[in-house]
N, C-alpha and C positions, 0 to 999 in steps of 0.2 A: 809711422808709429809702430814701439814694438811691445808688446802686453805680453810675456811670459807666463805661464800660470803652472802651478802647481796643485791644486786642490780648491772646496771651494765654489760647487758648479752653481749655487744660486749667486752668491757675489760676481764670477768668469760673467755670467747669464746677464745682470744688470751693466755690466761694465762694457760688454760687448755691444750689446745691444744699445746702449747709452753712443756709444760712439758712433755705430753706424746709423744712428736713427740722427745725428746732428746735425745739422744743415754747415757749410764753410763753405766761404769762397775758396781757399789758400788749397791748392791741389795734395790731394793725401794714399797713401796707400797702408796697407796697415798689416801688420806681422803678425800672427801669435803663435807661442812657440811652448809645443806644450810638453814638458820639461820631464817627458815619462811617469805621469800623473797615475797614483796607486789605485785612481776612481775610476773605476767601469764608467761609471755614469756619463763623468766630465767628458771622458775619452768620447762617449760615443755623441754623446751632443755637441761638442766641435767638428765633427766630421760629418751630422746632418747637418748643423748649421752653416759650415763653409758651404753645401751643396746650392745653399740660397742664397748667396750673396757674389756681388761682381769681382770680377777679377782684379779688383784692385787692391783685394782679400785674397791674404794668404794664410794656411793653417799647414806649421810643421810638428812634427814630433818628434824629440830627439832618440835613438833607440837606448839610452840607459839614462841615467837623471845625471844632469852635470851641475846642477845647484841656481843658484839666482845668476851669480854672476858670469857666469860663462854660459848662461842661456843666454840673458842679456847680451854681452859680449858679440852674439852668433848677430845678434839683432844689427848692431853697435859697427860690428865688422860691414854689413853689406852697406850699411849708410856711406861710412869712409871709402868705399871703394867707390860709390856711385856718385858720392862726393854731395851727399843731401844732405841738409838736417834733420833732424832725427828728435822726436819723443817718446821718451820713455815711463812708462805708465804699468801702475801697478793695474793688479788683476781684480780686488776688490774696490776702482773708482770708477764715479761716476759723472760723465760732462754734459754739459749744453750747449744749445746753440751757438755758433760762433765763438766759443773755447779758444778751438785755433786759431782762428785768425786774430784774435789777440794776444795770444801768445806770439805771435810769427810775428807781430807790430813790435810788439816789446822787445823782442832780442834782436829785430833790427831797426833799433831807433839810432842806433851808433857801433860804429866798426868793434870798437873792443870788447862788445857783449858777448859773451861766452853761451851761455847759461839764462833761462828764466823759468820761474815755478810759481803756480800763484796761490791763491789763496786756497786754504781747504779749513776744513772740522777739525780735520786729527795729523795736524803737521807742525807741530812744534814751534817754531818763529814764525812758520806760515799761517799758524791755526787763528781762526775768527768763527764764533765768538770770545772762545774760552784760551786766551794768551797768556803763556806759552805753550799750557800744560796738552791744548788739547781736549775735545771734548763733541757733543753733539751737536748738529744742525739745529739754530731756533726754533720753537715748537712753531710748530703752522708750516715750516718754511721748507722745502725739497731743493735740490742742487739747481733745477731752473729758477726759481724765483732768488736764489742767493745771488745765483750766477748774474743777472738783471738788475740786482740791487748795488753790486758792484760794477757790473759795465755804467751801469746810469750815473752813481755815485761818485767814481773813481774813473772817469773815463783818460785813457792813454796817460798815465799815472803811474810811476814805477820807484824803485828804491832800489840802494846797491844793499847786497846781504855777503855775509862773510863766504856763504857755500848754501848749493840749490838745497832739495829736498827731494828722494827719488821716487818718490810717490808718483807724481809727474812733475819730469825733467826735461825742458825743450834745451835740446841740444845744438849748435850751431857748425857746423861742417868743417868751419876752417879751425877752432877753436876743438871737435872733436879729433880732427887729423893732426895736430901740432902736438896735443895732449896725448893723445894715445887711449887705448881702452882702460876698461876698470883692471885693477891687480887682483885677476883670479886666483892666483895664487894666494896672496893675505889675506883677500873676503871673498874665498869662493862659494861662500854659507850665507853671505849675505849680511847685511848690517855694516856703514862704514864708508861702502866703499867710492858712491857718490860725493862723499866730503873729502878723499880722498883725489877724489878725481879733481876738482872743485879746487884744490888749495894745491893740487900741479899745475892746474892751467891757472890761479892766479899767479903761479911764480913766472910765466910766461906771458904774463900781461895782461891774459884776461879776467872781465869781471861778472859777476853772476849779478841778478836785478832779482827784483820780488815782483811781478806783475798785477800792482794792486786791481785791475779794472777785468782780472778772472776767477772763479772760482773752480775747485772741483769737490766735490764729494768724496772721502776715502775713509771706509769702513775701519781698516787697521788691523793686520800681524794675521788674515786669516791662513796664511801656508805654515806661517813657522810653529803657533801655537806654543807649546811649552816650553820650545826651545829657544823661545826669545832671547829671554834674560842672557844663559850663556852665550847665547853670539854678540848682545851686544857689549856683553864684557869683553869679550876678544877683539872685538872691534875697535871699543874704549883704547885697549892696552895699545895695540898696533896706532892708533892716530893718537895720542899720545906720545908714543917714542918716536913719531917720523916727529911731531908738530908740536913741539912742547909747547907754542905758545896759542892752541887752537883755544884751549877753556878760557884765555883772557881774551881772545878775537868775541868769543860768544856774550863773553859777560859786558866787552866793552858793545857789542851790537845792541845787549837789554838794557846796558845803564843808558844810551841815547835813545833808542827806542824810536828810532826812525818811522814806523808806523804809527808811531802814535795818535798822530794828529789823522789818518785814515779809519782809524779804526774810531774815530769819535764821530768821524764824517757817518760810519757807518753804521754807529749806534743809533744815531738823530735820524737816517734814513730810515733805518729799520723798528724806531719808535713810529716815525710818520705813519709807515706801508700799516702799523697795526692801529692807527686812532691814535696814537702820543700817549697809550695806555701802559706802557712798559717804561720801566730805568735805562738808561744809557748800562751799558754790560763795564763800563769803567769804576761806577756807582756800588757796584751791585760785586764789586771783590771784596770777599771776605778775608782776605788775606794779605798781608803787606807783599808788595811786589816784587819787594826785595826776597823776600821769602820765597818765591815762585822764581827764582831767576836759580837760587841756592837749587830747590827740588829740580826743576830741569836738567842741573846739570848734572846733579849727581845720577840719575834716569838717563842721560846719556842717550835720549830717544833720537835716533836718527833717524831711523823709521824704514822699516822696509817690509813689507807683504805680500811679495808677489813669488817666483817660484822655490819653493826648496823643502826637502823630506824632514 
């Protein structure tokens, strides 16, 4: 796993500690790389905190800030040499129990899977409850009882999606080394550059899955802050001119709407877990959907939150 961070030490704090505290069978070691982060704080509690945990915890710093993507990249590079799979995980999420090991199910249920990402809050075609836009955690509900509601619900359960989500990205080794890293160069700032990666390795064959039977938690944009919007204009413009045909890939993924029939699985569950006291979240849109398909895209949310000034 490689968690970049840039700022942020109460989100780094739950995200870190959310991972190491999760129980997996699937053998892990886990990177963070902290991206010459402007915070005293953050700095200094990365460096007690690796003092406590095993060595299968590693805490680097790079000495000048090189942005999301090329911290990433550092992460991204030692996988392909070592020839692992690799996730990639923003610094504001948060996981449970067993996360990875279905994740590692999912993207190898079949040779061609590239890519798998599952479900979160605030991930745009991944998000539940609130689809596509994105939005909060059911009241009552924390990232483990989610997580639980969909292993139980949705068990070994997946969908092909146009392109991952890099919030968390489970990356596949063979399908990392054919592809190649992200293009630090065009989204060194970040935003982009996962759908980017995503729609090379589909022209190579591979395909990305949506992992209905995991959840994570992702808070959303704490490194970039105000500088969201213009990156992800720039991001916009560049996967646009490589991809002119990515906004109909997106619109024809919401006109089918492949999840649909999970996310009603998971309404009815998640009526049940509260007494049958609540609307299925399909009931309860106030807005034509076609309308939310429009806003998404013009938002352009790709979504990224993890290291960059």
């Amino acid at each position: 796993m490689v968690v970049p961070v840039y700022r942020g030490l109460e989100a780094v704090q739950r995200c870190l500690q959310s991972v190491t505290a999760a129980q997996n069978r699937v053998p892990w070691r886990l990177l963070v790389i902290d991206d010459a982060s402007p915070e005293p704080a953050l700095r200094d509690w990365l460096q007690a905190w690796r003092t406590q945990q095993s060595g299968r915890v590693l805490v680097q710093r790079n000495a000048r800030n090189l942005g999301f993507v090329r911290t990433a990249n550092k992460g991204l590079a030692l996988a392909m040499a070592e020839g692992a799979d690799v996730v990639l995980l923003n610094s504001d999420t948060q996981v449970a129990h067993g996360w990875l090991d279905r994740l590692h199910a999912a993207a190898h249920r079949a040779d061609d899977i590239g890519t798998t990402t599952p479900w979160s809050n605030n991930a745009t075609i991944f998000s539940y409850p609130a689809y596509p836009e994105g939005g909060e955690l059911p009241a009552g509900f924390d990232v483990h009882r989610m997580d639980a509601l969909c292993a139980q619900t949705l068990r070994a359960q997946a969908v092909d999606v146009p392109t991952a989500h890099g919030f968390c990205m489970y990356i596949r080794s063979p399908c990392l080394i054919q592809t190649g890293l992200f293009d630090a160069d065009a989204f060194g700032r970040g935003y982009g550059e996962e759908n980017d990666f995503c729609l090379r390795a589909s022209a190579l064959g591979w395909r990305h899955v949506h992992a209905l039977d995991v959840y994570v938690q992702h808070e959303g944009s704490v490194s970039f802050g105000a500088e969201r919007a213009a990156l992800v204009a720039h991001a916009a413009g560049v996967i646009r001119a490589r991809y002119p045909d990515y906004d109909e890939r997106i619109q024809a993924y919401l006109r089918t709407d492949p999840t649909a029939a999970a996310r009603q699985a998971l309404d009815a569950a998640l009526a049940s877990w509260r007494g049958g006291a609540n609307t299925p979240t399909e009931d309860r849109v106030d807005a034509p959907r076609a309308a939310r398909w429009q806003r998404w895209l013009r938002c352009v949310r790709w979504g990224r939150s993890g290291s960059q000034p």
